[in-house]
VOGU-980877 format. One record per residue: chain; x, y, z of N, C-alpha, C in turn. Coordinates in steps of 0.02 Angstrom, whole numbers, plus 32768, in hexadecimal, padded with zeros to 4 digits. Example, Ala and Ser with C-alpha at 12.3 -4.5 7.8 and 13.67 -1.06 7.14 Angstrom:
BEGIN
+-----+------+------+------+------+------+------+------+------+------+
! mol !  n.X !  n.Y !  n.Z ! ca.X ! ca.Y ! ca.Z !  c.X !  c.Y !  c.Z !
+-----+------+------+------+------+------+------+------+------+------+
!   A ! 8294 ! 7EE4 ! 8186 ! 8267 ! 7F1F ! 8186 ! 8294 ! 7F5B ! 8186 !
!   A ! 8282 ! 7F90 ! 8162 ! 82AC ! 7FCB ! 8165 ! 8285 ! 8002 ! 818A !
+-----+------+------+------+------+------+------+------+------+------+
END
This chain:
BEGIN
+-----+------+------+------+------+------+------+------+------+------+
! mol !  n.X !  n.Y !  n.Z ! ca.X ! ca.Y ! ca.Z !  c.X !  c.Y !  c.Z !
+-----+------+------+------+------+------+------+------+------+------+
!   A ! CE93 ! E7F7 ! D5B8 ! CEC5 ! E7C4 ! D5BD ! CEF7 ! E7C9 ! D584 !
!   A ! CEDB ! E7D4 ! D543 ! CF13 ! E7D4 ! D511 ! CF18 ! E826 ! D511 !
!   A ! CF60 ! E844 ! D4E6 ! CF6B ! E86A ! D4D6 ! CF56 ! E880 ! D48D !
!   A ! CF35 ! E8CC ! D477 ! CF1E ! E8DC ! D443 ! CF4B ! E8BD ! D3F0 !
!   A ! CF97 ! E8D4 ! D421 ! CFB9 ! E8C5 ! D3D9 ! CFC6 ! E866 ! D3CE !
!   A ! CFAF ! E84B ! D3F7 ! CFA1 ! E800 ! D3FE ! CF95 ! E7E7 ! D3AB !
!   A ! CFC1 ! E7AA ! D38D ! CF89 ! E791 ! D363 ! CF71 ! E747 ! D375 !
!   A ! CF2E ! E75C ! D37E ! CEFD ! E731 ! D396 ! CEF7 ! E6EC ! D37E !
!   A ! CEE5 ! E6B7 ! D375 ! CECF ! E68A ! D341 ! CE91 ! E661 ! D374 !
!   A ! CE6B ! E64F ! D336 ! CE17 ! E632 ! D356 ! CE1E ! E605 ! D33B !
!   A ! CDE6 ! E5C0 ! D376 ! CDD6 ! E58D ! D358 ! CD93 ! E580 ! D35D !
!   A ! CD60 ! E577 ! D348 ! CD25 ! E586 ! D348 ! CCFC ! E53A ! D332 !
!   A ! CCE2 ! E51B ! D367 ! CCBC ! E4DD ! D35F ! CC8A ! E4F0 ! D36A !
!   A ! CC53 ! E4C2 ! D366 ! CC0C ! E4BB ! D384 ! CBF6 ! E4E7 ! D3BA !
!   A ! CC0D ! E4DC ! D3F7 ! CC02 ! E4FB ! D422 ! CC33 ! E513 ! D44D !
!   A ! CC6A ! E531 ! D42C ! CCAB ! E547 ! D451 ! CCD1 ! E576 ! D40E !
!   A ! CD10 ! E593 ! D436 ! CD25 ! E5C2 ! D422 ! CD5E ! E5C1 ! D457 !
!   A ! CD8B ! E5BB ! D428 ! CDC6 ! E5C7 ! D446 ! CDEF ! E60D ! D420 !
!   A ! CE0F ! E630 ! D451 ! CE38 ! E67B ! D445 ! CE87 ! E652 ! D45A !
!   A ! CEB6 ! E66A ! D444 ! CEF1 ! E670 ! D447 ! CF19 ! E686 ! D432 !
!   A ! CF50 ! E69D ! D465 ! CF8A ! E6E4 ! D44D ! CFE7 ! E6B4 ! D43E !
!   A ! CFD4 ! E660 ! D43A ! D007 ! E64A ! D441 ! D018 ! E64E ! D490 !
!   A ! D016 ! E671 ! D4B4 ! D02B ! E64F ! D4FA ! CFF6 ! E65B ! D525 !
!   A ! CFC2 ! E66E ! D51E ! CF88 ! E653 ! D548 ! CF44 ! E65A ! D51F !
!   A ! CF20 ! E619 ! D533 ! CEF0 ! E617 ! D51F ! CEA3 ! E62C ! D545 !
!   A ! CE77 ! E621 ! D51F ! CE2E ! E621 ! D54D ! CDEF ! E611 ! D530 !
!   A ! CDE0 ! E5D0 ! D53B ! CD90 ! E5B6 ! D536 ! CD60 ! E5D1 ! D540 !
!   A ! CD35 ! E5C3 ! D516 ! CD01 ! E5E9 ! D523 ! CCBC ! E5C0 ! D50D !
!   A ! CC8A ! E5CD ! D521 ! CC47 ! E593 ! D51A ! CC20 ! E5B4 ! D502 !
!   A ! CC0B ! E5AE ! D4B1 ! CBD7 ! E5D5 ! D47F ! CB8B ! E5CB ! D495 !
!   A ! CB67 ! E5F8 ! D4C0 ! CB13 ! E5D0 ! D4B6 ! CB02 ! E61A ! D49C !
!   A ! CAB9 ! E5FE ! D480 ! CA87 ! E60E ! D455 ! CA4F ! E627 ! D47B !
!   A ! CA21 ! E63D ! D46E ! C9D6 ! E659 ! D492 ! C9B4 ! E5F4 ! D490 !
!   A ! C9DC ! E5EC ! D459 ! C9B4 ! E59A ! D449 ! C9BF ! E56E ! D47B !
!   A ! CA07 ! E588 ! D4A1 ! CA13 ! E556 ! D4D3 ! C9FB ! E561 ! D511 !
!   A ! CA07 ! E59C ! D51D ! C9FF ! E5C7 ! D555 ! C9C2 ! E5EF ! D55A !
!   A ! C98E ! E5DD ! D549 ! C93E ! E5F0 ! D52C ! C93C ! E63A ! D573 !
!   A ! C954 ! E613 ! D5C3 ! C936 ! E643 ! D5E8 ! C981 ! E65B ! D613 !
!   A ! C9B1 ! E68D ! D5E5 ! C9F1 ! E6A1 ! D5F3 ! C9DD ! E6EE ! D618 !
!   A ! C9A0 ! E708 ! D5F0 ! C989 ! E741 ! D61C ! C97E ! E738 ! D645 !
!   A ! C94D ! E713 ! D662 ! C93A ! E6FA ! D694 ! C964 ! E6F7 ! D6CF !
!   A ! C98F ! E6CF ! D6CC ! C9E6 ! E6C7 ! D6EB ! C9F8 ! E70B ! D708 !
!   A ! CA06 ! E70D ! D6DD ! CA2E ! E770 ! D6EF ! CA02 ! E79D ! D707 !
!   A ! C9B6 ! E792 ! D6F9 ! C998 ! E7DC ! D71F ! C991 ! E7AD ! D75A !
!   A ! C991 ! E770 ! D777 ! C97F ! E762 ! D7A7 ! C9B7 ! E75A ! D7D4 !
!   A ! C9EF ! E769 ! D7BC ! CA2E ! E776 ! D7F1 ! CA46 ! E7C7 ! D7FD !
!   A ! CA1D ! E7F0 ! D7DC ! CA18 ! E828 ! D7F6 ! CA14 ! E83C ! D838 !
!   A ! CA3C ! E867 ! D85D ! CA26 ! E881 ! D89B ! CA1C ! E84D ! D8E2 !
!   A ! CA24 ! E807 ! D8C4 ! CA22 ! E7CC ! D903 ! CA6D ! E7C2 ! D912 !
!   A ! CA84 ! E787 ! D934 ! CAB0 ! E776 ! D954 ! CAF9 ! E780 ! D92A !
!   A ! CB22 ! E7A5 ! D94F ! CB50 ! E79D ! D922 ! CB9E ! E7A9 ! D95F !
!   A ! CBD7 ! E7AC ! D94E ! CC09 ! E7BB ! D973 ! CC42 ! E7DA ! D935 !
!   A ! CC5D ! E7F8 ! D95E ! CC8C ! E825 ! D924 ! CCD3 ! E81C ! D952 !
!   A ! CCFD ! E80B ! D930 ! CD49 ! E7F5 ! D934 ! CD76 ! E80B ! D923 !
!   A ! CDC2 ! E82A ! D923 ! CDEE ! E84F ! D909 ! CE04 ! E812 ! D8EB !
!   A ! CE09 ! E81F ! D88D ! CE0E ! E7F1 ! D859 ! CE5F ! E7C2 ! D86B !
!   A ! CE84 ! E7F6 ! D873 ! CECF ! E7C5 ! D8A3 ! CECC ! E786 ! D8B8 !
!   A ! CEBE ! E7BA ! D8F0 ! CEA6 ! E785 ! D924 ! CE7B ! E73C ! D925 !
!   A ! CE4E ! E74A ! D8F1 ! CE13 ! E716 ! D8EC ! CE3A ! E6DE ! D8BA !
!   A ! CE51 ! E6FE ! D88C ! CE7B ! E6D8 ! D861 ! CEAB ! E6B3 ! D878 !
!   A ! CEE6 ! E6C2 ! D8A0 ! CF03 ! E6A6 ! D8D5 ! CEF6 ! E677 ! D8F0 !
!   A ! CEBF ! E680 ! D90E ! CE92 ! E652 ! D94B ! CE77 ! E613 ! D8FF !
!   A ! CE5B ! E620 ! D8E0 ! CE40 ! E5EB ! D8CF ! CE84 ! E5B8 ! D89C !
!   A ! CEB4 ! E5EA ! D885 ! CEF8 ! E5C7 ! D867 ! CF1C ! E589 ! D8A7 !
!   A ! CEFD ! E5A2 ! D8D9 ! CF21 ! E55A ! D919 ! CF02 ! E535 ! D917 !
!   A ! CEBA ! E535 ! D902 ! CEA9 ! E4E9 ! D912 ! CEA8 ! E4BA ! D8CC !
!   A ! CEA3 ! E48A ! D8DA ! CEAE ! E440 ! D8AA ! CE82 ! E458 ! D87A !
!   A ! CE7F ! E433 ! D83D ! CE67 ! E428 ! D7E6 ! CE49 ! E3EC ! D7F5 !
!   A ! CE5A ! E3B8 ! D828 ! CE43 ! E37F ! D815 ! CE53 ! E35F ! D866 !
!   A ! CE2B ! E32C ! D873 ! CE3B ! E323 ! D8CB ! CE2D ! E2CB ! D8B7 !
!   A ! CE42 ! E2A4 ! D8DF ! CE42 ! E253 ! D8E5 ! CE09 ! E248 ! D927 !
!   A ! CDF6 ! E224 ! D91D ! CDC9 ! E207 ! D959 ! CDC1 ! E1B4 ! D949 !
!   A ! CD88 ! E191 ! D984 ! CD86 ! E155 ! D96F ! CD3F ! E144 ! D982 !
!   A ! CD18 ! E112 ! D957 ! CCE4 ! E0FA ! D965 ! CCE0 ! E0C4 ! D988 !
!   A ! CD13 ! E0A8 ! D9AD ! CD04 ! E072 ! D9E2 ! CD40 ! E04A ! D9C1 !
!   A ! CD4E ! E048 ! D984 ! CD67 ! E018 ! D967 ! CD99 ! E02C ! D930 !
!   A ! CD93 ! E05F ! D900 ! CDB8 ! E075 ! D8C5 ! CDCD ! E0BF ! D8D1 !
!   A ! CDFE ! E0DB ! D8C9 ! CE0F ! E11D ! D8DD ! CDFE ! E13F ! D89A !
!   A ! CDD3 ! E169 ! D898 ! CDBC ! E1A1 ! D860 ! CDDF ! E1E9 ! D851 !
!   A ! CDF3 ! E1F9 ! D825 ! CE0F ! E23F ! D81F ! CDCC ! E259 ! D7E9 !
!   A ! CDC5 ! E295 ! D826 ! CD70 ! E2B0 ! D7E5 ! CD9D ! E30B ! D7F6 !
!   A ! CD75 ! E339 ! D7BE ! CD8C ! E37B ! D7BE ! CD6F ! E391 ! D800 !
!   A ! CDA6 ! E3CE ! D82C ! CD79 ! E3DA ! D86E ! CD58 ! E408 ! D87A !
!   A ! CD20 ! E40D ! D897 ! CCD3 ! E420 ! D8AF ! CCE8 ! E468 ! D8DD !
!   A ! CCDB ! E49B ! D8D4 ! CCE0 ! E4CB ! D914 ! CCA9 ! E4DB ! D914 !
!   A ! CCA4 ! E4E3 ! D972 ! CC66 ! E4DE ! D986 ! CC6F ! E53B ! D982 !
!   A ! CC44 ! E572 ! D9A1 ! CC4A ! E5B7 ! D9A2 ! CC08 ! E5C9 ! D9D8 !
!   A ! CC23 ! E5CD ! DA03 ! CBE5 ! E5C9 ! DA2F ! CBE3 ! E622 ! DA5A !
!   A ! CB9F ! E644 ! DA5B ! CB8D ! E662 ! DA83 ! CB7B ! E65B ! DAC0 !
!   A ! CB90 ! E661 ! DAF2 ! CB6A ! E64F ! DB25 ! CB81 ! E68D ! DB5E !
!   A ! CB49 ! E6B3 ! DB8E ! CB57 ! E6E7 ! DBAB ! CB94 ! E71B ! DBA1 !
!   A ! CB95 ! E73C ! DB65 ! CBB3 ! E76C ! DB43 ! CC03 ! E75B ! DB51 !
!   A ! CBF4 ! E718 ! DB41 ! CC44 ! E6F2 ! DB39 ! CC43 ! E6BF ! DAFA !
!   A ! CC78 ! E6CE ! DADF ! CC79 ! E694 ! DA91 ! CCB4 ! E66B ! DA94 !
!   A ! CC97 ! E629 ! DA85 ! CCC3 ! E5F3 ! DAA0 ! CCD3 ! E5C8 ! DA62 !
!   A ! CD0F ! E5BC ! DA59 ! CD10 ! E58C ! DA0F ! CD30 ! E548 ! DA35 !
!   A ! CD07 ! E522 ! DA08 ! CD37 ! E4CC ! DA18 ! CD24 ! E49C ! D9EB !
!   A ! CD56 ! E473 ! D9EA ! CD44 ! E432 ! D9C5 ! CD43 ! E3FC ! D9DA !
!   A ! CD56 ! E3BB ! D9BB ! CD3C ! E374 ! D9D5 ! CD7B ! E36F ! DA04 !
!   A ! CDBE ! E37D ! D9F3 ! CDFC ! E37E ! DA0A ! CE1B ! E3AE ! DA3A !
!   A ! CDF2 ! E3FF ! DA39 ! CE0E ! E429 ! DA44 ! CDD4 ! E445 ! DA8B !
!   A ! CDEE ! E456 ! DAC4 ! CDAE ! E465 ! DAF3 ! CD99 ! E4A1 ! DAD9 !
!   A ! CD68 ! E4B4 ! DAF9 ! CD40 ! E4FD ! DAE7 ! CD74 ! E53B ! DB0C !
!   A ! CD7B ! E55B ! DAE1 ! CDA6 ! E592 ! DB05 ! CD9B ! E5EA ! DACE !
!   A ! CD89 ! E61A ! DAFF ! CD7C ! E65F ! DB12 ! CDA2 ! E679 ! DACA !
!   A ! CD61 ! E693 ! DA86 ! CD9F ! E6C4 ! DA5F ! CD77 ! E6FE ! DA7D !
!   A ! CDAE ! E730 ! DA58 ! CDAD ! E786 ! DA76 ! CD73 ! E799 ! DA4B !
!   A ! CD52 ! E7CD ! DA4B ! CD14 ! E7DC ! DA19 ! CD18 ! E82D ! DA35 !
!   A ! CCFC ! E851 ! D9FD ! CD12 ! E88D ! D9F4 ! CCD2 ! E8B1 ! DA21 !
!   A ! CC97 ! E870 ! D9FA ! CC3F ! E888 ! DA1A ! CC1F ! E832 ! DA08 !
!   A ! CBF9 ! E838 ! DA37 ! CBCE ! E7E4 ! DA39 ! CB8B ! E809 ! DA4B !
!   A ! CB5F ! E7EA ! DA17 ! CB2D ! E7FE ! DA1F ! CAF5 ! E7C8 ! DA1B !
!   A ! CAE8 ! E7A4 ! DA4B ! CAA2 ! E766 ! DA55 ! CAB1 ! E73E ! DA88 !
!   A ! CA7C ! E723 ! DA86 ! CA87 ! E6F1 ! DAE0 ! CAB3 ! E6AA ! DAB7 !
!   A ! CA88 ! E682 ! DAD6 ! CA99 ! E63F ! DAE2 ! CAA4 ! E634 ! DA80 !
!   A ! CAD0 ! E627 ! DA60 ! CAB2 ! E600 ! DA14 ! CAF0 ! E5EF ! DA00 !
!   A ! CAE8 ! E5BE ! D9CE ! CB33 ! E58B ! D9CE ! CB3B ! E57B ! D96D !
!   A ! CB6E ! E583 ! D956 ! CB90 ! E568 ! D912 ! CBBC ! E542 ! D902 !
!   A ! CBA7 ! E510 ! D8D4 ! CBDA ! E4EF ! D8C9 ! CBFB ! E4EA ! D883 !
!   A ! CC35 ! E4E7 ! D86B ! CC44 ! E4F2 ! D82B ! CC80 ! E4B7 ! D83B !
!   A ! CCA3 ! E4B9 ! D7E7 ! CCD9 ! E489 ! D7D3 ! CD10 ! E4B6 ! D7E0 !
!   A ! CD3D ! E4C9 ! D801 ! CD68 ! E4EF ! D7F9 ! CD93 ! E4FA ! D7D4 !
!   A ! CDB0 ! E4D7 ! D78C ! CDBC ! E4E2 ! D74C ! CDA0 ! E527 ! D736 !
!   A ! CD45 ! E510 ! D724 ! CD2D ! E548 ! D71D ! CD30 ! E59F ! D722 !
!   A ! CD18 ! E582 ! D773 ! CD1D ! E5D5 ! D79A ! CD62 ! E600 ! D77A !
!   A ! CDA1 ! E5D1 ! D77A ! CDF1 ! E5E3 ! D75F ! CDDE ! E604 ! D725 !
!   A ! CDB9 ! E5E3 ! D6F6 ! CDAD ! E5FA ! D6AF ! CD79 ! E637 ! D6BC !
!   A ! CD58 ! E646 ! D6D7 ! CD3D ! E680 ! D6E7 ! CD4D ! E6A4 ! D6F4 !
!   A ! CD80 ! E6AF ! D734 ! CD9E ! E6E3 ! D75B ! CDD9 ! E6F0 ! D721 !
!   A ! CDFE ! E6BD ! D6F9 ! CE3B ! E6D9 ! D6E5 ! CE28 ! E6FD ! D69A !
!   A ! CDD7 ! E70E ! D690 ! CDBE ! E73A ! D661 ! CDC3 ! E785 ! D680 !
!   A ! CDDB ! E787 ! D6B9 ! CDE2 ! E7CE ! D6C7 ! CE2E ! E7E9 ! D6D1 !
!   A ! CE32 ! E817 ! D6D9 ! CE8F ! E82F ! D6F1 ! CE8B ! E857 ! D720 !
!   A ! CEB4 ! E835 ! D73B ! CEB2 ! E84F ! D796 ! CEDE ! E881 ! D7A3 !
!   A ! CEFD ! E89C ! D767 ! CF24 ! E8E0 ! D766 ! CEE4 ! E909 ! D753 !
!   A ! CEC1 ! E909 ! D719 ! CE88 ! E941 ! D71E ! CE36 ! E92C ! D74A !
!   A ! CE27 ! E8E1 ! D765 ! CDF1 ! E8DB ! D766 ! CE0C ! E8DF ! D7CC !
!   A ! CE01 ! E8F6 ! D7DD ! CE1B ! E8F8 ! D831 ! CDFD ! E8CE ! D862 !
!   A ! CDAC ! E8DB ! D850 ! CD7D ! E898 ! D868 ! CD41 ! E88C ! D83A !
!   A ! CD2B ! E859 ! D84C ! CCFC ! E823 ! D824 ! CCCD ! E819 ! D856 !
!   A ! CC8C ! E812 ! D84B ! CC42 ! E810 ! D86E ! CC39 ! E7C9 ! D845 !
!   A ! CC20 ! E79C ! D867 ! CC12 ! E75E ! D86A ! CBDE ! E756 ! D892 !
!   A ! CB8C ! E754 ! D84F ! CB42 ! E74A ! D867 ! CB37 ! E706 ! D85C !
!   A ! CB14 ! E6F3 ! D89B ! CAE9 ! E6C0 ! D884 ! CAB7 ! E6B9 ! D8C9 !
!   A ! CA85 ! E698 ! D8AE ! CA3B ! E68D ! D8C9 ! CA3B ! E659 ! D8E6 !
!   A ! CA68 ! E612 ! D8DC ! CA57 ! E5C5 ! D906 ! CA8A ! E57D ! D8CF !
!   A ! CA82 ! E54E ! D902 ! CAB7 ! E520 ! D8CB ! CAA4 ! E50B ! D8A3 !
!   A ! CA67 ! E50A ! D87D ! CA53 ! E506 ! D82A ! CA43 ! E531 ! D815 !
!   A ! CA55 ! E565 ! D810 ! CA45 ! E59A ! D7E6 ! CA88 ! E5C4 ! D7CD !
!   A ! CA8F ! E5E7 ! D798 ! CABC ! E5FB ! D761 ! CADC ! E633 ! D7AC !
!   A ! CB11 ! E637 ! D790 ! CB33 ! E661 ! D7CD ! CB69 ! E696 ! D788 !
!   A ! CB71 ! E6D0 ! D7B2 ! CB9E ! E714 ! D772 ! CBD4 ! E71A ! D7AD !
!   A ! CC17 ! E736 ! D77A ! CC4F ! E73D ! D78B ! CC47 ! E782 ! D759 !
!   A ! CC41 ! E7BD ! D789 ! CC56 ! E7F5 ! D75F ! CC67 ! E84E ! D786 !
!   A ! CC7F ! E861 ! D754 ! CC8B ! E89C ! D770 ! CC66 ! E8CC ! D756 !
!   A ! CC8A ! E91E ! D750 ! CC5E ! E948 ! D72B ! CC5C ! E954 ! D6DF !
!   A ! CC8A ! E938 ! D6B1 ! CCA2 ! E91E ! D66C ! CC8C ! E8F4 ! D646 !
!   A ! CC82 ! E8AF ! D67C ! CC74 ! E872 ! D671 ! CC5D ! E82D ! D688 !
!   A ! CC35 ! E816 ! D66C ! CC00 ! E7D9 ! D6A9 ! CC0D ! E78E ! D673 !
!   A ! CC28 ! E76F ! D692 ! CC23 ! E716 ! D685 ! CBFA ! E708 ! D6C6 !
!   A ! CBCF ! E6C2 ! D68E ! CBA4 ! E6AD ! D6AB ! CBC5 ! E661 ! D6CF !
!   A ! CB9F ! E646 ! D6FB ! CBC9 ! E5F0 ! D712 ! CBA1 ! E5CA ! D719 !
!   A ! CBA0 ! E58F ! D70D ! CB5A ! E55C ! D730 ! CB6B ! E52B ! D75E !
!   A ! CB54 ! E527 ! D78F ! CB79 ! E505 ! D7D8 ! CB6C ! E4C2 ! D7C1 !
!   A ! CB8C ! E491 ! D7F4 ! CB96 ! E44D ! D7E8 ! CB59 ! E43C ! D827 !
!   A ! CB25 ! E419 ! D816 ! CB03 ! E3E9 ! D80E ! CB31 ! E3B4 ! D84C !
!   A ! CB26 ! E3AD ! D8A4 ! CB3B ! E379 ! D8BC ! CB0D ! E33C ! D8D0 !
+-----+------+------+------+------+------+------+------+------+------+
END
């Protein structure tokens, strides 16, 4: 994302880290073996299971249309909460939607698992995917095993990890 001759500047709290080149930035979330006791665990167990692979463009694209934040109502008070994408497998078709948005068909390069479904903040996923460059990274493999469990956004360079949202 940044350029070599970039000068960088860091901000470094507790559990974050921020990079910046003056015109774009990128967050980042510090854990520890202390936090993350079973991070191995995670990653060898998304090895070789469900995953779909996407031309990085494209995926980026697709997820830049939908909302940051969606309104709804509980009977009575209208709520604006950050919005939920659903990511669903189902018969070697992958379907994204949200509370606002119907389920509708992205392109996938390869889908690999039956029936299994994710849900994330889509803020997030943004901050994940826009760790790659879609001039050198062409597509991105996106594993995961079920909707509580740690899900990877990576290619052959590089793997960020995500943790789905809890509905």
């Amino acid at each position: 994302m940044f350029k070599k001759s970039n000068n960088l500047q860091y901000k470094i709290s507790n559990n974050t880290i921020e990079i910046s080149d003056g015109s774009n930035t990128v967050n980042c979330w510090i854990y520890t073996d202390l936090q993350i006791s079973n991070y191995k665990a995670i990653l060898q167990g998304l090895k070789g299971y469900n995953h779909i692979t996407v031309d990085t463009k494209y995926f980026k694209s697709t997820i830049d249309k939908l909302p940051l934040s969606e309104k709804h109502t509980d009977g009575e008070n209208v709520i604006e909460e950050s919005t939920i994408i659903d990511l669903e497998i189902l018969n070697n078709t992958v379907n994204m939607s949200t509370y606002s948005v119907k389920p509708f068909e992205i392109k996938c390069k390869e889908v690999y698992g039956d029936h299994l479904k994710l849900s994330y903040y889509n803020h997030i996923m943004k901050m994940l995917v826009n760790s790659f460059n879609e001039k050198e990274d062409k597509e991105l493999t996106i594993k995961f095993n079920g909707v509580l469990t740690p899900f990877t956004v990576q290619n052959d360079k590089m793997m960020v990890v995500g943790l789905p949202v809890r509905k």
